[in-house]
C-alpha positions as CSV (number, residue, x, y, z in Angstrom):
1,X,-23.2,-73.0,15.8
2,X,-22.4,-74.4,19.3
3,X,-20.9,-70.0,19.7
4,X,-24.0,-68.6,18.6
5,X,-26.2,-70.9,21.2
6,X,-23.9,-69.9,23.9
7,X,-23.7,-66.2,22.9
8,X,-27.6,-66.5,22.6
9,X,-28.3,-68.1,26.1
10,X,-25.9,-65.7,27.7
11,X,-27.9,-62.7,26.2
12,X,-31.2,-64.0,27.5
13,X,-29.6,-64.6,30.5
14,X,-28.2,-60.9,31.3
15,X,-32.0,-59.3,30.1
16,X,-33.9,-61.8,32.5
17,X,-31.0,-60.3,35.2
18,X,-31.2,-57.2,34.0
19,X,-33.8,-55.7,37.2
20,X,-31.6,-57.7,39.5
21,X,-27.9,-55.8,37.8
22,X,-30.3,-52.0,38.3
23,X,-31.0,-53.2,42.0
24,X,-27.4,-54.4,43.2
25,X,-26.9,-51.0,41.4
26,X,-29.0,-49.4,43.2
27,X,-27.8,-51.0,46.8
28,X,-23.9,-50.3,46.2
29,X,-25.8,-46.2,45.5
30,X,-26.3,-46.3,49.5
31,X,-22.3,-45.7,50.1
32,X,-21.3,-44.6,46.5
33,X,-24.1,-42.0,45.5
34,X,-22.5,-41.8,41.9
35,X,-23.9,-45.8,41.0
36,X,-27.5,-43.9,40.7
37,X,-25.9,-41.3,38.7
38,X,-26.7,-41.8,34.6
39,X,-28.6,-45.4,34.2
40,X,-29.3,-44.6,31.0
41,X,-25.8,-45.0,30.2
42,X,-25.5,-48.7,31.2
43,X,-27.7,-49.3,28.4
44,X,-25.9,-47.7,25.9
45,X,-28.3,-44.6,25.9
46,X,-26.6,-40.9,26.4
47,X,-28.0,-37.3,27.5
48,X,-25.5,-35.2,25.5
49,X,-24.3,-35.0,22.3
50,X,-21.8,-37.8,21.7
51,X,-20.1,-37.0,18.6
52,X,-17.9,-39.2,17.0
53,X,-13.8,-39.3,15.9
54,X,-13.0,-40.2,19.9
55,X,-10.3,-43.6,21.0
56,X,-12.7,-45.5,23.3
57,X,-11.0,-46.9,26.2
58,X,-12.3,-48.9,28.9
59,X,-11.2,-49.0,32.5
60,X,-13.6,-50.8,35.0
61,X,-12.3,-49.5,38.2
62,X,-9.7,-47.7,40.0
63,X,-6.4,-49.6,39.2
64,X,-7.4,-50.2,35.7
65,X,-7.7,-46.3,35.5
66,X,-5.0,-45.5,37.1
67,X,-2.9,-48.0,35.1
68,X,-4.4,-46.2,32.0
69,X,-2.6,-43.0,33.1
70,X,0.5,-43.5,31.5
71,X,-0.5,-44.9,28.6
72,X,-3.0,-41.7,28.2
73,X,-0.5,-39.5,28.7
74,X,1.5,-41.7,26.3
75,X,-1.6,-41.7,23.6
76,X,-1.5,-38.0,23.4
77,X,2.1,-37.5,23.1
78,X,2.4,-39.4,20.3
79,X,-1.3,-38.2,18.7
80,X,-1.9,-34.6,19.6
81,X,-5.7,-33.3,19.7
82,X,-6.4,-37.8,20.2
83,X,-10.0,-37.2,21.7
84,X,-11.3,-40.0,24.3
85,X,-14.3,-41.7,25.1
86,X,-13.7,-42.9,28.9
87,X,-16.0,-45.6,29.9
88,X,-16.0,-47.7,34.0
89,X,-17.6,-50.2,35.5
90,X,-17.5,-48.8,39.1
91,X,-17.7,-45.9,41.3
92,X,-14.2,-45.2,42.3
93,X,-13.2,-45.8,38.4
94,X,-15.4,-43.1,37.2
95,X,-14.0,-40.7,39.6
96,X,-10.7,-41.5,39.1
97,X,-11.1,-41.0,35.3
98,X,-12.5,-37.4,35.8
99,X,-8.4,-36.6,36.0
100,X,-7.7,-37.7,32.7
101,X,-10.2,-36.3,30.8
102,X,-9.4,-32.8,28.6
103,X,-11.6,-30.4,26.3
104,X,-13.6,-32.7,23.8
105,X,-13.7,-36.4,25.8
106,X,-16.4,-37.8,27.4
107,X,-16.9,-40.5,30.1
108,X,-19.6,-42.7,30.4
109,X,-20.7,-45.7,31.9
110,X,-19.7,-48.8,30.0
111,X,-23.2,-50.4,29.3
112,X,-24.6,-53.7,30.2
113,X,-23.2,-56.9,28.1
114,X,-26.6,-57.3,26.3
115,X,-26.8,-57.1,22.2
116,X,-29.3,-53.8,21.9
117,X,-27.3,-51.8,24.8
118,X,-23.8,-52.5,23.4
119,X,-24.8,-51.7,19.6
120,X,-26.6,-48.7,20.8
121,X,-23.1,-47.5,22.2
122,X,-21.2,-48.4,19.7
123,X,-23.3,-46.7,17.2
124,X,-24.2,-44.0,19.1
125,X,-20.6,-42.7,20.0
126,X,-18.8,-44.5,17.1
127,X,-15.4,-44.9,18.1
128,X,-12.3,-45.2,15.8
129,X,-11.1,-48.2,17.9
130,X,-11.5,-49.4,21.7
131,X,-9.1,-50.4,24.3
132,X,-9.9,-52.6,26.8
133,X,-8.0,-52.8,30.2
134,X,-6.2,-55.5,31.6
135,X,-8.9,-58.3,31.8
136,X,-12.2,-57.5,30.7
137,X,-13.9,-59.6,28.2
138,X,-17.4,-58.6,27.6
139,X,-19.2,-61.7,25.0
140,X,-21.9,-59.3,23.3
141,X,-19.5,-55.8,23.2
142,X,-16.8,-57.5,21.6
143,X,-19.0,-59.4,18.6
144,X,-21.0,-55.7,18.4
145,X,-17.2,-54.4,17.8
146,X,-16.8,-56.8,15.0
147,X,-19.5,-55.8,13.3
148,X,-18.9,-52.5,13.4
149,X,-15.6,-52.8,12.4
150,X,-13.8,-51.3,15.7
151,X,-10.8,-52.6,16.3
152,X,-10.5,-53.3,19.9
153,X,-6.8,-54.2,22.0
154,X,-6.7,-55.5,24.9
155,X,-4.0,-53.5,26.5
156,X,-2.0,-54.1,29.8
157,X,-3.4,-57.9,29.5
158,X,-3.0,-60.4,32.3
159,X,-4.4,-63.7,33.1
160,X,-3.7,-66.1,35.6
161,X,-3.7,-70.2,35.5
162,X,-7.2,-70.0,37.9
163,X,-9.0,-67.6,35.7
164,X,-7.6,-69.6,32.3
165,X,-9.5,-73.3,34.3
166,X,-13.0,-70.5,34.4
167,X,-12.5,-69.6,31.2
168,X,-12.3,-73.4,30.1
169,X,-15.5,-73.8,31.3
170,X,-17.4,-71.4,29.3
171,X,-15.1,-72.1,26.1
172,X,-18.0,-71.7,23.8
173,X,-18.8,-68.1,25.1
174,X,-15.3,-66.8,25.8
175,X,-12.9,-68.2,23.4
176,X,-14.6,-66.3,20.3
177,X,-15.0,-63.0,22.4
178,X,-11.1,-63.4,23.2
179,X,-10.6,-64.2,19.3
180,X,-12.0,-61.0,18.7
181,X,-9.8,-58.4,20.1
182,X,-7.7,-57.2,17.3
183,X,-4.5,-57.1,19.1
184,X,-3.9,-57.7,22.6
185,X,-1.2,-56.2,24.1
186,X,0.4,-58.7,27.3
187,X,2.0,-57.8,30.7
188,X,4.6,-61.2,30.4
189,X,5.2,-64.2,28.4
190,X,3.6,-66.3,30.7
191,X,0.4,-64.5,30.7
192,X,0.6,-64.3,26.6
193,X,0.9,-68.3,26.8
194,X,-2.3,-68.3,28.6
195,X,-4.0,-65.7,26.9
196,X,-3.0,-67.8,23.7
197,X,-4.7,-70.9,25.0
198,X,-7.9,-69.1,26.1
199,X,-8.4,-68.2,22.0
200,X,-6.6,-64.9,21.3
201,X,-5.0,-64.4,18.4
202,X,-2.7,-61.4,17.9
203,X,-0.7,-61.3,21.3
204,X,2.3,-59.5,22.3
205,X,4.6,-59.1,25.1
206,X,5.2,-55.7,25.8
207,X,5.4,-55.2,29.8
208,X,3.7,-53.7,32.7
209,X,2.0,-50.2,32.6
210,X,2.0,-50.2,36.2
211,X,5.8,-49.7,36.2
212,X,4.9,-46.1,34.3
213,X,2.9,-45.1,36.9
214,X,4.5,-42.0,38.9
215,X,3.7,-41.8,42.5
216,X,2.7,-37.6,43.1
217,X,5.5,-36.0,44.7
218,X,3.3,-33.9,46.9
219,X,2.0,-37.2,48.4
220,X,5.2,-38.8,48.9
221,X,6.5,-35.8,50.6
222,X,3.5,-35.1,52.8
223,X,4.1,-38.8,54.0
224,X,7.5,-38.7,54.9
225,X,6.6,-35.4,56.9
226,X,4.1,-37.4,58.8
227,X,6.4,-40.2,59.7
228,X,8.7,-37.8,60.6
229,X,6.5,-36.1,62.8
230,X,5.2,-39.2,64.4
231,X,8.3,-40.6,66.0
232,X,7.3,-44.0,65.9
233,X,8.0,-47.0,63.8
234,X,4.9,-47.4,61.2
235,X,3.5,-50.7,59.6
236,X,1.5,-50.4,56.7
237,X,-1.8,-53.1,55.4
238,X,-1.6,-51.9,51.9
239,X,-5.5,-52.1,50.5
240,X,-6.5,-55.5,52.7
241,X,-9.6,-57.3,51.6
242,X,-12.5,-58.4,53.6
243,X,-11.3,-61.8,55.9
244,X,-7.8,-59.9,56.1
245,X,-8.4,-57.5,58.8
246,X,-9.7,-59.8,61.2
247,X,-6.7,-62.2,61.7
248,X,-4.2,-59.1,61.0
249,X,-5.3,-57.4,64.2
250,X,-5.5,-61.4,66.6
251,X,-1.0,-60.9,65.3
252,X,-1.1,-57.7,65.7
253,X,-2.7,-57.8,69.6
254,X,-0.4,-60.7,70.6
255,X,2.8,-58.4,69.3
256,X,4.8,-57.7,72.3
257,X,4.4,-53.3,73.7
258,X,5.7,-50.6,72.6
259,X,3.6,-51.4,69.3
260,X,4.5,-50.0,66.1
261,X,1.7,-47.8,64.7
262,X,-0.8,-50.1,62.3
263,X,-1.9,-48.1,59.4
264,X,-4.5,-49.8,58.2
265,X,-6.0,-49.0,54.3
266,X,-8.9,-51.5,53.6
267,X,-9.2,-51.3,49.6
268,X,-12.7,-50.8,49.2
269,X,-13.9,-47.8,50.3
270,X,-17.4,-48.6,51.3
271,X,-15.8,-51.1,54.1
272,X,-14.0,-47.9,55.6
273,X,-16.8,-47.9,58.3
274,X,-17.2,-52.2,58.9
275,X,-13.2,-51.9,59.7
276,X,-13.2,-49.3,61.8
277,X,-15.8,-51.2,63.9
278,X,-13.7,-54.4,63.4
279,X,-11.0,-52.4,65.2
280,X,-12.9,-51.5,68.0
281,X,-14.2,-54.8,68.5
282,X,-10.4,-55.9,69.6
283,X,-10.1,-53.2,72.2
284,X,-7.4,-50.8,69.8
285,X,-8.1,-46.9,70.2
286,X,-8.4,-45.4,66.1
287,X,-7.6,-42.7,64.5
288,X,-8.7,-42.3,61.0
289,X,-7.3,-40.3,58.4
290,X,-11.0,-38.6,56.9
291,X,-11.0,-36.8,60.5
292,X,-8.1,-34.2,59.8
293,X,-6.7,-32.3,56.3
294,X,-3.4,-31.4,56.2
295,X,-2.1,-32.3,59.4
296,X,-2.8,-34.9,61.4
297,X,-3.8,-34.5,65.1
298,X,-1.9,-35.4,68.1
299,X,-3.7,-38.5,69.1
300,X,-2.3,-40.1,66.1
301,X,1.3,-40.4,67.7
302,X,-0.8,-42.2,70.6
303,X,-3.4,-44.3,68.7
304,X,-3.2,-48.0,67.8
305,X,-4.2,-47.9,64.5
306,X,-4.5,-45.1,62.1
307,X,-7.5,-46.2,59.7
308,X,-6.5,-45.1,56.1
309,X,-10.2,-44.3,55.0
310,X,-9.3,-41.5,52.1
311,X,-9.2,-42.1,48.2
312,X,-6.2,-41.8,46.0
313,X,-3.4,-41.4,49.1
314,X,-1.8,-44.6,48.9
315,X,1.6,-42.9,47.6
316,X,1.7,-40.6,51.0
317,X,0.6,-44.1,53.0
318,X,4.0,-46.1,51.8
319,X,5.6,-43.3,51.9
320,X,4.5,-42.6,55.8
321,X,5.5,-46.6,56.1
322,X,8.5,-48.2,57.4
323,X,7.1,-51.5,56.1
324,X,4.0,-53.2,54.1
325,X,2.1,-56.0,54.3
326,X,0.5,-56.6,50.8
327,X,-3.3,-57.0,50.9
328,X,-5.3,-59.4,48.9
329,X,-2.3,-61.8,49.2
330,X,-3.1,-63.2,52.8
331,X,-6.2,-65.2,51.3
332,X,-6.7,-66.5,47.9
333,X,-7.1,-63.7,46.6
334,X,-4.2,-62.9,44.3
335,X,-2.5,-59.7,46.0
336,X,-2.9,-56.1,44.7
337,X,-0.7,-53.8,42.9
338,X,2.6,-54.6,44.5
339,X,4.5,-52.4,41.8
340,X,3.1,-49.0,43.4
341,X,4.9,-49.8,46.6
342,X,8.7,-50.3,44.6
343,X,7.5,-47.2,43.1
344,X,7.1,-45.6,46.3
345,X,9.9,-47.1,48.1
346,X,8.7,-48.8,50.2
347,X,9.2,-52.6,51.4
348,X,7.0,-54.8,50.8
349,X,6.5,-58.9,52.5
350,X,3.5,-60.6,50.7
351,X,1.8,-63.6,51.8
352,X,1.7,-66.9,49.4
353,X,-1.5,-65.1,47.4
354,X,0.3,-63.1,44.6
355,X,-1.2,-65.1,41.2
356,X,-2.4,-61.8,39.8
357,X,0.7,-60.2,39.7
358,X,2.8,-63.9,39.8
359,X,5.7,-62.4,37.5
360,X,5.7,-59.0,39.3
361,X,5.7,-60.6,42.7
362,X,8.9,-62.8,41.9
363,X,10.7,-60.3,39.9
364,X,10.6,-58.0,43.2
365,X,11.6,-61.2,45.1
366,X,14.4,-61.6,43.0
367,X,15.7,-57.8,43.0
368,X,15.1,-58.0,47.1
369,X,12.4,-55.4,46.9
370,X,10.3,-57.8,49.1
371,X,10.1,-60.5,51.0
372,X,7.6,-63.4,51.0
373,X,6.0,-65.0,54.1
374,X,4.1,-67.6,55.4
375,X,0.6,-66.1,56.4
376,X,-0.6,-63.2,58.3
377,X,1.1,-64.0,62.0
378,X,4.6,-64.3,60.3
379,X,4.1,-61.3,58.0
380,X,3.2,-59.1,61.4
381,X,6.0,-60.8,63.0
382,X,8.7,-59.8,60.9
383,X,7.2,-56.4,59.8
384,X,7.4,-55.5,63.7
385,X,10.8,-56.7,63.7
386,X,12.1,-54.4,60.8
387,X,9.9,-51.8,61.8
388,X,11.3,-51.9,65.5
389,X,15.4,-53.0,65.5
390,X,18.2,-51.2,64.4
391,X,18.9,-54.3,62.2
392,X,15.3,-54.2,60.8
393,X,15.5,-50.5,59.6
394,X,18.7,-51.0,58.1
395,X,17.4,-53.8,55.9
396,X,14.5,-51.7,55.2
397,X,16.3,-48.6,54.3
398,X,18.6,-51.6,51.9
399,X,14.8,-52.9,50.5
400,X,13.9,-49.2,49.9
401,X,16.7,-48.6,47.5
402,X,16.4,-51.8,45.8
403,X,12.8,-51.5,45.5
404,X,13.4,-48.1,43.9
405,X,16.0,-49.3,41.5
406,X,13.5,-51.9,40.6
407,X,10.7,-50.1,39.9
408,X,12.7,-48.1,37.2
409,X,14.0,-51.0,35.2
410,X,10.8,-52.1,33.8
411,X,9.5,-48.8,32.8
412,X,8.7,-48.3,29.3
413,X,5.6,-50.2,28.4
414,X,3.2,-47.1,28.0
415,X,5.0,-45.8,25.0
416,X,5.0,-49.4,23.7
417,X,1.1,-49.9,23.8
418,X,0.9,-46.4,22.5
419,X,2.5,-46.7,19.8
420,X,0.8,-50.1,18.5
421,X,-2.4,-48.5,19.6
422,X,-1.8,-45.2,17.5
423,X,-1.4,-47.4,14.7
424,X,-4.4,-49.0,14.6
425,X,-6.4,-45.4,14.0
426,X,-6.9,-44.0,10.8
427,X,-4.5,-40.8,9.4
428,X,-5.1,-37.9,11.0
């Protein structure tokens, strides 16, 4: 009873928001035209003809779809002709996505949590089963799941100690939306534990798809090119959040001249312009990356800070890098993706931040792929240094390797989930 009263209240509460959810909608459109694009998706409504037969998986925004790459790639290798039913959350997910789809999927927007917009897309598309990426828990889809009898995993699954205490708080609304996932699928054994004690049922340990993720070649190469071509040492602040920037460039304006280069990649695209302003405001000359194709201009040899403001580039930015700092993990944030940078082979130092990755983050500690610092002043310090001294590049040309080697052990996870994915769908 005490579910069904929480689960009732949360549903009025998302239609009495539901004007307030179409105008944040509607104000995010501004910078990302494609958040006005197909409303009638994000209450479970659909222009075309959805047909039926398709896996539904679910990947909010950009690393949740690019994590799903592998295991994609695994899905149809191991179920030819497997037909997919793409849903996001955001902008830069849905765009992402377009890359994975082939002849017979469709994308969509994931609808709104409330009861008639989930059953209208569950009913309307009617999926053999539905895979949910990473952390998303959604109250209304997953008890419309149940009762249409699709199976749902939660697949690459994570949860950290600070989201578990949340959770805790709203036990009578999450705890039976976590029991119902049919299967979830864990990065570690730590983050099963949790999952465990937040009311899922059928968890497994089965890794980390973001070791399967393969950085393009061409991007890697065109970024060593760069460097290359540059002639300068390069520091790298790998997708920084907002109250990052500002104290990275105080350390980076009381470094000592001749300056390495700052390459500076904020991870939300719409801040592109706000940081480029920020850098201004401290007196640095910029060069950003959306000026140029191919090759970039002179004055980017000569610039302070070469402003990273492109989509789906980060392999050529490591690779153009001597060094990282890792964004997100400077405040209490919980770090980003640290697992693309080993891929790349790049070195990494992270601030004391890392709780969404916590395994991740001390198994590269522990193979010497990176380093972890203080704050933000210490981690410019000591990027500067390895960027700058013979001494620093050689222990940077050691993390490289190291971070290389690491990146390869842990690979294997997509054909894992695959497989326990595949056998949740019916004979072909």
């Amino acid at each position: 009873m005490k579910a069904l009263l929480a689960r009732a209240a949360y549903a009025l509460l998302l239609r009495l928001a539901t004007p307030v959810y179409f105008a944040r909608l509607w104000w995010r459109g501004r910078h990302e035209p494609l958040y006005r694009a197909a409303w009638n998706e994000r209450l479970g409504g659909f222009d075309g003809a959805p047909g039926t037969g398709r896996l539904w998986l679910h990947a909010v925004s950009l690393g949740e779809t690019r994590a799903a790459e592998p295991l994609v790639a695994a899905l149809r290798a191991q179920r030819p002709g497997l037909r997919l039913l793409l849903t996001h959350g955001t902008a830069t997910g849905r765009e992402a996505g377009t890359a994975l789809l082939q002849d017979g999927d469709l994308q969509v927007w994931l609808p709104y949590d409330t009861p008639g917009a989930v059953r209208r897309f569950l009913r309307r598309h009617r999926p053999l089963a539905g895979v949910v990426m990473e952390t998303e828990v959604w109250p209304a889809l997953l008890a419309a799941a149940q009762r249409e009898r699709v199976p749902v995993v939660l697949a690459n699954a994570r949860l950290s100690d600070k989201s578990l205490a949340q959770g805790r708080r709203f036990a009578a609304l999450l705890r039976p939306a976590a029991a119902a996932f049919t299967r979830v699928l864990a990065q570690t054994a730590d983050d099963a534990g949790r999952l465990r004690a937040a009311g899922a049922g059928d968890v497994r340990v089965f890794g980390n798809l973001k070791f399967d993720m393969t950085p393009a070649p061409a991007l890697l190469a065109r970024g060593r090119d760069w460097r290359a071509a540059l002639r300068r040492p390069v520091v790298l602040a790998a997708a920084t959040r907002e109250g990052e920037e500002a104290p990275l460039l105080v350390a980076w304006s009381a470094l000592p001249a001749p300056r390495p280069l700052l390459l500076l990649v904020p991870r939300h695209p719409q801040r592109f312009d706000d940081v480029a302003a920020l850098v201004a405001t401290h007196g640095h000359t910029l060069a950003r990356r959306s000026t140029w194709g191919d090759t970039p201009p002179d004055n980017v040899a000569t610039a302070d800070v070469w402003l990273g403001d492109s989509m789906r580039e980060m392999p050529l930015y490591y690779a153009a890098a001597d060094v990282a700092l890792l964004g997100g993990s400077f405040a209490p944030l919980g770090g980003q993706n640290l697992i693309e940078a080993a891929a790349c082979g790049c070195p990494l130092l992270m601030g004391p931040h890392t709780f969404n990755f916590a395994q991740a983050a001390e198994l590269a500690l522990a193979a010497g792929a990176a380093r972890r610092v203080d704050d933000i002043t210490a981690g410019v310090q000591q990027a500067a240094t390895l960027a700058v001294t013979p001494a620093g590049a050689a222990e940077c040309s050691a993390m490289a390797e190291r971070a290389l080697a690491f990146a390869a052990q842990h690979r294997g996870a997509a054909a894992r989930m695959a497989r326990e994915i595949v056998a949740l769908l019916p004979p072909e």
